[in-house]
C-alpha positions in Angstrom: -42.9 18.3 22.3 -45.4 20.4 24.2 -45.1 23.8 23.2 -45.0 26.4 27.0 -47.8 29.1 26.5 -45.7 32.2 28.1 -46.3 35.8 28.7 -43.6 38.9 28.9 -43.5 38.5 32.7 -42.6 35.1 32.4 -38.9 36.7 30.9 -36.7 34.7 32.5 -38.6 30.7 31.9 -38.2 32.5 28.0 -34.2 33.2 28.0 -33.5 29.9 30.3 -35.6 28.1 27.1 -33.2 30.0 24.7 -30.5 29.4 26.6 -31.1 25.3 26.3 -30.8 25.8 22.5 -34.5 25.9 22.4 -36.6 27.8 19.6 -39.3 30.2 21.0 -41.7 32.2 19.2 -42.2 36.0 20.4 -43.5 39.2 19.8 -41.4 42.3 18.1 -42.9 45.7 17.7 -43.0 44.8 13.8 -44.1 40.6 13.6 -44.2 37.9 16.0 -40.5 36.0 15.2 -38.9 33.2 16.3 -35.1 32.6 18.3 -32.9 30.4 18.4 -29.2 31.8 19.9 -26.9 32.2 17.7 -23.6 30.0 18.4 -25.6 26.6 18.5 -26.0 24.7 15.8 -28.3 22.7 17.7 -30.8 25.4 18.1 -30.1 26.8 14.2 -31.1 23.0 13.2 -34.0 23.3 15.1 -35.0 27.0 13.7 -34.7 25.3 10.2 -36.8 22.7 10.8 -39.5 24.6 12.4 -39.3 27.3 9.6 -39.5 24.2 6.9 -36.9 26.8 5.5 -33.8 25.8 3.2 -30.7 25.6 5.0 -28.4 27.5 3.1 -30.9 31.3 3.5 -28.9 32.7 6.4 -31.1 34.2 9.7 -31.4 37.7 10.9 -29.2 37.9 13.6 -31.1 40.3 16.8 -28.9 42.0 19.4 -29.9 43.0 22.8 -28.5 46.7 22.5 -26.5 48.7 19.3 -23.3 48.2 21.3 -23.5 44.3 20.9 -23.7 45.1 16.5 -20.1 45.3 16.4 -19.7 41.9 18.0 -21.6 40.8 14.7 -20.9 43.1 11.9 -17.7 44.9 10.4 -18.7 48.7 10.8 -18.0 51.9 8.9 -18.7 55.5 9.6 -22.0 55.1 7.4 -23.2 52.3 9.4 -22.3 53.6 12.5 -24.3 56.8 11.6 -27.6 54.6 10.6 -27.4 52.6 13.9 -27.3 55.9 16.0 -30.1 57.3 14.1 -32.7 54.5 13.5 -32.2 51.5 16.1 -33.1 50.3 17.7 -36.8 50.4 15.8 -37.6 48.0 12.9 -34.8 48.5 10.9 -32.6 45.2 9.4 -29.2 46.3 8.0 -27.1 43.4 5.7 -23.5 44.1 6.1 -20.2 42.6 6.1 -19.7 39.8 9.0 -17.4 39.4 11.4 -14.8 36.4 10.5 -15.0 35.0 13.9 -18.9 34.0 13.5 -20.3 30.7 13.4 -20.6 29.0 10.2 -24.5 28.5 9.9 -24.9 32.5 11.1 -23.6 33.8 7.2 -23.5 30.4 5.2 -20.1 31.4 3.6 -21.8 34.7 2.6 -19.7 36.7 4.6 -22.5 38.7 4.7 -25.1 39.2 8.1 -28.1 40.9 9.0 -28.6 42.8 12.0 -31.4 43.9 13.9 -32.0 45.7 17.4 -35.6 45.6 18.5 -37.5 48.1 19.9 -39.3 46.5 22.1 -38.3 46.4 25.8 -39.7 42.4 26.7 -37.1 41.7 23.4 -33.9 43.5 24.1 -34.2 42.4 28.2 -34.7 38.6 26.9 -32.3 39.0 24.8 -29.9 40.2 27.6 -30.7 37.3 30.2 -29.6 35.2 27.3 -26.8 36.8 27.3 -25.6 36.4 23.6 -27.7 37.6 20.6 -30.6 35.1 18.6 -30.9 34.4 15.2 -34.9 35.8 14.2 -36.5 35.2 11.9 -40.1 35.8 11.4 -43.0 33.7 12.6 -43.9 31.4 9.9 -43.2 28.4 7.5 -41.2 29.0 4.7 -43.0 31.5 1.9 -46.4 31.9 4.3 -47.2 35.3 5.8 -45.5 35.8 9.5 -47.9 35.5 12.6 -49.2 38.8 14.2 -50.6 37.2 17.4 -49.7 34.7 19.8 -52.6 32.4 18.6 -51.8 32.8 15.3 -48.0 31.8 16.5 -49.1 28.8 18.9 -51.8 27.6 16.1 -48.8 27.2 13.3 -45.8 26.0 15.7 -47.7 23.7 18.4 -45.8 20.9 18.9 -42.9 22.4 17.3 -41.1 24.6 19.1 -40.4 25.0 23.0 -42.8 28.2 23.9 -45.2 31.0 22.5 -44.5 34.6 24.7 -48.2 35.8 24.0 -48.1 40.0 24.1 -49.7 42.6 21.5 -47.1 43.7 18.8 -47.4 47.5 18.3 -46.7 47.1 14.5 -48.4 45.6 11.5 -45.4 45.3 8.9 -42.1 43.5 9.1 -39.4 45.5 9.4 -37.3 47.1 6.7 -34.2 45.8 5.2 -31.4 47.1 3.6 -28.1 45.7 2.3 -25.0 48.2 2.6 -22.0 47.4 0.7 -20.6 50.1 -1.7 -24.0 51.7 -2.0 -27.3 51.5 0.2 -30.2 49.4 -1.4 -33.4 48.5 -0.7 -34.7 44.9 0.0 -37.8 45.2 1.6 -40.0 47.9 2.1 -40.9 48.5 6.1 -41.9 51.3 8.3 -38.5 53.2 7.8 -38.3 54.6 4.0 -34.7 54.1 2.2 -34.4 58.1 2.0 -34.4 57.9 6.2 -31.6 55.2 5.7 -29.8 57.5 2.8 -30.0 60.6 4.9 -29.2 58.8 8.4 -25.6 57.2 6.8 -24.9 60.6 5.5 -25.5 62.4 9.1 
């Protein structure tokens, strides 16, 4: 496979890839990630493989806007409250999934995580696609993510169907939190848990 060397202006070759159940490597505003949408099982098959990641570790699922999170994710009032105060921005959420979703999308979890980007190039892709992508980062399985379009085109070459080179504004991957009857931290990002704490509580 040759693997397209794109740019943010080049938007719409980027969704139309997505769109043919292609995996594409990109910049965030936290780590360079890669997409896949969401209802294929094609393109999930072809997200594992490139990842060299096990099958059965469910993917971030990224939305184009907030409004699209209840398409995903069963809300509550403390949810709502975090998504109005902290995304978009680099902030993943793990909460109860929608029954209707795909298999593949929560691996009989029932459980999803959601993210909303913050980065204009992300959210308008992610609208020309016209359904939301599962992201994860840029990287094989249990290896740091890449922070650069070189450093994404050097580890997937060959791999995947295209590399959107663009700077990343961020350094660190984004935070994660799992809500269920309490709010806990799983990995430590730019946003602290006491934001997330205080944000549900409004």
């Amino acid at each position: 496979m040759k693997t397209e060397k794109l740019t943010f202006i080049d938007v719409i070759a980027v969704a139309d890839l997505l769109k043919k159940e292609e995996v594409v490597a990109f910049p965030t505003e936290t780590v360079y990630g890669l997409g896949a949408i969401y209802d294929s099982e094609t393109a999930f098959r072809r997200l594992v493989d490139a990842k060299k990641r096990p099958a059965d570790k469910p993917f971030t699922v990224m939305c184009a806007s907030v409004d699209d999170i209840e398409k995903i994710a069963v809300m509550d009032d403390r949810i709502r409250n975090i998504v109005k105060h902290l995304m978009p921005g680099p902030l993943t959420i793990i909460v109860k999934a929608q029954e209707n979703l795909p298999v593949w999308v929560s691996l009989h979890t029932g459980r999803v995580g959601v993210r909303v980007s913050d980065l204009p190039f992300v959210r308008e892709m992610i609208n020309l696609v016209g359904k939301p992508l599962l992201v994860p980062s840029a990287n094989k399985s249990s290896e740091p993510p890449a922070m650069s379009g070189e450093e994404a085109f050097q580890i997937f070459d060959g791999e995947i169907a295209g590399v959107v080179f663009g700077k990343i504004p961020g350094q660190m991957p984004s935070t994660i939190v799992n809500i269920g009857d309490t709010i806990t931290l799983v990995r430590q990002g730019p946003i602290s848990l006491e934001q997330v704490l205080k944000a549900a509580e409004d």
